[in-house]
N, C-alpha and C positions, 0 to 999 in steps of 0.2 A: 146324879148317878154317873154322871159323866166323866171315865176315864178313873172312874175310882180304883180299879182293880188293875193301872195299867203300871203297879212299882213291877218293872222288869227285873227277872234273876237273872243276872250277870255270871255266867256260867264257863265262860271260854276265856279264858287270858286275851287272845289275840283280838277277839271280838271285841271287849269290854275295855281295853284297853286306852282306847278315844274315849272312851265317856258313854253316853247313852243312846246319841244318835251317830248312827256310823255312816259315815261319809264316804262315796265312791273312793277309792284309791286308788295305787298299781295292783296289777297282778300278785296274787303272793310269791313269796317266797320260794326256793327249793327245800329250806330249809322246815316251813310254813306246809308243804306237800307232803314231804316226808313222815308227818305225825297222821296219815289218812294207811289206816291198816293197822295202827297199833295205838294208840291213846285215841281214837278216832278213828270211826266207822269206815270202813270205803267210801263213803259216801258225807262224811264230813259231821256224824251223831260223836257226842262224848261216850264211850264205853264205860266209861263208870257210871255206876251211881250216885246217887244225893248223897250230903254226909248224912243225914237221918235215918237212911235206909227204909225210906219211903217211894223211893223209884230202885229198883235191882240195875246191876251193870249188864252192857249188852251183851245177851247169851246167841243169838242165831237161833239156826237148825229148826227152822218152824216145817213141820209138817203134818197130815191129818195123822188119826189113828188111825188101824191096819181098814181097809177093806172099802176104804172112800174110794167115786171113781165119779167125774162127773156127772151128773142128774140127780145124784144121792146129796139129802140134805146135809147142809154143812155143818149146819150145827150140834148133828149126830154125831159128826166126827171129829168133835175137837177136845184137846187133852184138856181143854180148861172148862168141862162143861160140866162139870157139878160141882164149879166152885160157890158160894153165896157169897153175896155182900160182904165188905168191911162193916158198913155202916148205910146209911142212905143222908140226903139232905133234903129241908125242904124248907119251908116256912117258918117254921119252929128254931132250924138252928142255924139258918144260911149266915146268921154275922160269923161262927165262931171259923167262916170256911171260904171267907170272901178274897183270901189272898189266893187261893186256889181256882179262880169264877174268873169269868169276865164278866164285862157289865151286863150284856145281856142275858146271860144266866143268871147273874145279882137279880136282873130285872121281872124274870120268869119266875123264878123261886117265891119273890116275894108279892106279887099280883095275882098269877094265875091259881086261884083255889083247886089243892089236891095235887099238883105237881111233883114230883122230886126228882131227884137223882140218886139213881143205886151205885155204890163204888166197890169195885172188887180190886182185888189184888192185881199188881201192876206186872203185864210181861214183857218183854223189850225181846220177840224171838224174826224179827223179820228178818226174812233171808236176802243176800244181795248176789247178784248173778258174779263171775270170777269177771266174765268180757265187760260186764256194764262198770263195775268197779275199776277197770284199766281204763276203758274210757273217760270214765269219772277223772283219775287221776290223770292223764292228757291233759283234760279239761282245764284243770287247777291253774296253769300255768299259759294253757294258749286261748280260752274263752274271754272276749272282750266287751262290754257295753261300747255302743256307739257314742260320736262325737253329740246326738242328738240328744242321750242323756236318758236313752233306755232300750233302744235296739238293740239286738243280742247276734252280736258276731264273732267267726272262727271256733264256733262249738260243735264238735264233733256230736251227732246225734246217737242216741243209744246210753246214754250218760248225762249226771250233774253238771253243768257249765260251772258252777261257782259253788265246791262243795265246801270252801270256806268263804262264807259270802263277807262280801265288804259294804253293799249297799241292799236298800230293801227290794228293788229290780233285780239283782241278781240273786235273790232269796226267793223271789215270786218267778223267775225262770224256772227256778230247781225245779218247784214247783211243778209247773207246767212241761218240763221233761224228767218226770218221777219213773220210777219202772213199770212200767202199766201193758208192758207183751207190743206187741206189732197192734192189736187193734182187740174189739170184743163185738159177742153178737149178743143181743135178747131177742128172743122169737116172741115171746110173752111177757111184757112190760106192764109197770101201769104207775098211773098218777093221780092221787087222793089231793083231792082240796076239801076241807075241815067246814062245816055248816056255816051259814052266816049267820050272824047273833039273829036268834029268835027262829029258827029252823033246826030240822034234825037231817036235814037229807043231803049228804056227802055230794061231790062232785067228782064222778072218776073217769078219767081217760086208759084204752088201752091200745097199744101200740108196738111195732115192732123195729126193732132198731141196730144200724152197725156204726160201727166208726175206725175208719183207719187210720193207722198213724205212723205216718211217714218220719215223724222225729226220733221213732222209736226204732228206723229199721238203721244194720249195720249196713247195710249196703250205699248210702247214700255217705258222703263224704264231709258232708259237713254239712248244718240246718241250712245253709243261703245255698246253698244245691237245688235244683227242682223248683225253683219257685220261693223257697222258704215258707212250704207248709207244713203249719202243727200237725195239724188232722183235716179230716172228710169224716162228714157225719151222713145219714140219711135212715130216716122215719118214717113209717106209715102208720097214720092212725086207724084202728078198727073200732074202736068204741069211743064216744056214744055215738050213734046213728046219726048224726046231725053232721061229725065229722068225719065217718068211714070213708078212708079211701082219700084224704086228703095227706100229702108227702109231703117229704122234705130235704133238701140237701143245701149242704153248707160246707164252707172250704175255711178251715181258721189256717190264718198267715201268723209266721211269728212277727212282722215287720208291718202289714198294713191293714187295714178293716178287714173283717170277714165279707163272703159274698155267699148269699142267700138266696134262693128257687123254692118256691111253692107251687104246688101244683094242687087246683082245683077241681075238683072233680063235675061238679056242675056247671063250669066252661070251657072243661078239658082242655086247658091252656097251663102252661108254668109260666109264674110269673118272675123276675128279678128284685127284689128287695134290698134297694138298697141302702135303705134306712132303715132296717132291723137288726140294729146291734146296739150295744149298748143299755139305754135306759127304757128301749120300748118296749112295751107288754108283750112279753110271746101270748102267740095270738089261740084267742077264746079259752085263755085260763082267766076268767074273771078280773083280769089288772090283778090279781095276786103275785104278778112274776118276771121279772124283769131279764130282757137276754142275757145280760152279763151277768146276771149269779144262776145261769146253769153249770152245773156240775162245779158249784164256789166258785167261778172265775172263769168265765169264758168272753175276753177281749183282751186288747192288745194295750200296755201298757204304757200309752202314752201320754192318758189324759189325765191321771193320777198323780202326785207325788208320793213316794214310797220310800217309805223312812223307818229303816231297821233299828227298831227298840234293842232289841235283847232279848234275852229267855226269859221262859218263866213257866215255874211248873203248875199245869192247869189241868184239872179231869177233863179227860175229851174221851169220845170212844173208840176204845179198839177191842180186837178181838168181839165185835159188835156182832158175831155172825146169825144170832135169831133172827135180826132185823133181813135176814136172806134165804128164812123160811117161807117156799111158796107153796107149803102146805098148811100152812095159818089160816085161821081165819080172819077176814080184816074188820070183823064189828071187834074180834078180840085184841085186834092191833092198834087197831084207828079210833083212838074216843073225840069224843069231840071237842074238846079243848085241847088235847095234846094226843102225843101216842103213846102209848100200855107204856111206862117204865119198865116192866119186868122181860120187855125184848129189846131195852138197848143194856149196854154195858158200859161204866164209866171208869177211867183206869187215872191214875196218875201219871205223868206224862210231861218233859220237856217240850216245850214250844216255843220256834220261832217265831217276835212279834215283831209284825208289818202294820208301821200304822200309816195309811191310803187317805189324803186330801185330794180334792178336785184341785186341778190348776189351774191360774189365772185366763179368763176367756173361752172357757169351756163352761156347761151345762150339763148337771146329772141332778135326778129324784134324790139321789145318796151323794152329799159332796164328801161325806168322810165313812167310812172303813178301818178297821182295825182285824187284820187276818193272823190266825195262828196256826202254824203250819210243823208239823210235826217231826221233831229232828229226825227220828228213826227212819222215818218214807219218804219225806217233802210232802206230804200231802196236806192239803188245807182241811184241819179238824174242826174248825169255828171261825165263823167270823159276826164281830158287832157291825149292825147299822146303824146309823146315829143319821135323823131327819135335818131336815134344815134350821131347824131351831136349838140342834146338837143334843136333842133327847132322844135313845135310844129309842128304836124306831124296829130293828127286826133280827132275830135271831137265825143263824144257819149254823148248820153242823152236820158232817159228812158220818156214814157209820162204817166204819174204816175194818177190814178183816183180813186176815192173810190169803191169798191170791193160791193156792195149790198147784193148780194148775198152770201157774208162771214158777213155779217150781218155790214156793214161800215168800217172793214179795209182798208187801201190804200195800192195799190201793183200798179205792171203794167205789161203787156208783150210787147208790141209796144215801139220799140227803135229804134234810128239813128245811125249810124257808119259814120262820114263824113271825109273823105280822103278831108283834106285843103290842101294839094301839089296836088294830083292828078286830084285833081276837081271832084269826084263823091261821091254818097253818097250810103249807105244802110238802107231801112227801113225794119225791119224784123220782124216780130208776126205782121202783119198788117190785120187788118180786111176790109181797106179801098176797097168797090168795089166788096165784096166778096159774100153779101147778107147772110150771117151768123156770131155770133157774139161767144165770148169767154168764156167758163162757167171755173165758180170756183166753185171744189167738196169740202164737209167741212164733217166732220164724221157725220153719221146720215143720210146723204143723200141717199135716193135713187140711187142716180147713183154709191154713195159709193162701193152700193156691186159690181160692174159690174166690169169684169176678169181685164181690164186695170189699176186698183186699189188695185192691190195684187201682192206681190212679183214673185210672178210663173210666169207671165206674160212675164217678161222681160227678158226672155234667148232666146240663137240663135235659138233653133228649135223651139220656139213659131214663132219668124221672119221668120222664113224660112215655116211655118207653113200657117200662116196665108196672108206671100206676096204671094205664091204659090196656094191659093185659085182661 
């Protein structure tokens, strides 16, 4: 199964042009800039569509129907919400539709009994801010990878560094500075882990959470300002009783390790972790979950090689928004081999593919990676694992919706981690059942000023501070 599905569409002249794998370069062009706003998005998507007219050209203008205002569910208010299926896929007909899969999806369709996937009609309406779009286009020309061969410098933050990327590091930066507001909060979280063969009884954590993000503010001059921080996370667990009251803060760099604080509630100490990144199980999810595939990709890109394939048009989900009904119930959301199909949504959809090897001298659970990141937002909509035997080993997939309240960007927080050997799954940023829903902060805001939105925030004795209240 391995790598079957990975013939790339070759979709961009300048991309495609080298061949297959695209090799760091210079800078583009002016020439090469100049097509970002008219044959090409702000942000470096093709505006057209497929020739088959199976993907539409990019339209914009995404916003709710009249009378949405946050707390109100999302899914009530969206103009595509009594569309049906095209079709579905599953078991029965997954060969006629494998150039459209990746492997892990190949591998899900045809093992897991009762599976499928529903496909609706494709929309391309993400909105791009006018200021991130001029940043973007700065970017084009003064964004540089280091001499190191994946550090990311002179990128103005608030913007794509590399919105016509030349290598798969600066494709996996996009990524990582996608539009996603100043930071977000969930007061009401929660995390489903799927039975273990031979059991009916779910595993759920709930939790409340922010994250700031400094890459994301205009105020800072460029990402290696301030430290060169991604973000500042911090969590408190309230459920289950075993972990109430246990916290969390973390500092991602775009340049070196993350640094990690725990705080125990049972020895009212915080502790420093400094080997919790990477390949180690975040802690008391059953070894289900590895730190660097929270939220698809959380570490720093140096241990990887990252090797830009090319496009390739794959169902990922967008306009996903049931999956951020937290008035659901989650026996009707959460089965136990997979989750309801009828609350995700699967579109047709361009994707950038990054195919990710471990490098020489380093050690991970997952030496290989293959991410597909979605031309219209950079966000990472799937990614295969592949074990060390090079058989797929576990499915992720982000459920990607437009952001309203960031004025129609598309982002997501609700994702899968699905263990196809082990037979469980993890759904994690899930609002399903929770009766509160996810707010995106954008500068300006209101909520802007409030302490969880400023660097000072995120240090041990703030943690230890504020768990101990």
């Amino acid at each position: 199964m391995r790598n079957r599905s990975m013939g790339a569409l070759c979709v961009v002249a300048l991309a495609c042009s080298a061949g297959p794998e695209l090799a760091a370069t210079a800078a583009v062009t002016p020439e090469q800039v100049d097509r970002l706003g008219k044959d090409l998005t702000p942000i470096g998507a093709e505006r057209a569509g497929n020739q088959d007219g199976t993907i539409p050209p990019y339209q914009g203008g995404e916003a709710p129907l009249p009378g949405w205002s946050w707390g109100k569910v999302r899914s009530h208010y969206s103009k595509f919400k009594d569309e049906q299926p095209l079709f579905s896929i599953d078991a029965t007909n997954v060969d006629r539709y494998v150039e459209h899969l990746t492997d892990a999806q190949i591998t899900a369709l045809k093992t897991v009994a009762g599976y499928r996937m529903d496909i609706y009609p494709p929309h391309r309406t993400c909105n791009i801010d006018p200021g991130y779009a001029e940043r973007t286009r700065q970017n084009a020309t003064e964004a540089r990878i280091g001499a190191d061969g994946w550090s990311l410098q002179h990128a103005k933050t608030a913007g794509v560094p590399f919105p016509i990327p030349q290598s798969g590091v600066e494709a996996m930066y996009n990524s990582r500075m996608r539009p996603q507001g100043i930071g977000y909060r969930v007061s009401k979280g929660s995390t489903m882990i799927s039975p273990r063969p031979g059991s009916r009884e779910f595993t759920s954590y709930g939790w409340a959470f922010e994250t700031f993000l400094p890459s994301q503010s205009v105020e800072k001059a460029s990402v290696e300002s301030d430290g060169a921080i991604d973000f500042y996370v911090h969590y408190t667990y309230t459920e289950p009783a075993a972990m109430r009251g246990q916290a969390f803060i973390g500092i991602s760099y775009e340049n070196k390790d993350p640094e990690s604080y725990y705080y125990f509630p049972g020895q009212r100490r915080v502790r420093r972790m400094p080997n919790y990144v990477f390949d180690a199980p975040v802690v008391g999810y059953e070894n289900q979950y590895l730190n660097d595939e929270q939220l698809m990709l959380w570490s720093t890109l140096d241990r990887f090689e990252y090797r830009l394939v090319g496009k390739k048009e794959i169902y990922l989900q967008n306009n996903s928004l049931r999956m951020h009904d937290f008035d659901a119930g989650r026996d009707e959301v959460f089965g136990k081999s997979f989750v309801n199909p009828a609350y995700r949504r699967f579109e047709l959809h361009r994707a950038w593919v990054v195919d990710a090897r471990l490098k020489p001298g380093f050690q991970h659970l997952v030496p290989h990676r293959i991410y597909y990141l979605d031309e219209d937002s950079w966000s990472i909509a799937a990614v295969t694992e592949y074990d060390q035997n090079g058989k797929v080993w576990k499915l992720m997939e982000s459920s990607q919706i437009p952001i309203w309240e960031l004025g129609g960007s598309c982002g997501y927080l609700g994702y899968t981690i699905w263990d196809l050997q082990g037979g469980r799954y993890v759904a994690d940023f899930s609002m399903i059942g929770t009766g509160g829903d996810a707010k995106w902060i954008r500068a300006g805001d209101p909520d802007a000023r409030q302490p969880e939105f400023k660097p000072d925030f995120y240090t041990p004795e703030t943690l230890r501070a504020i768990s101990e209240r």
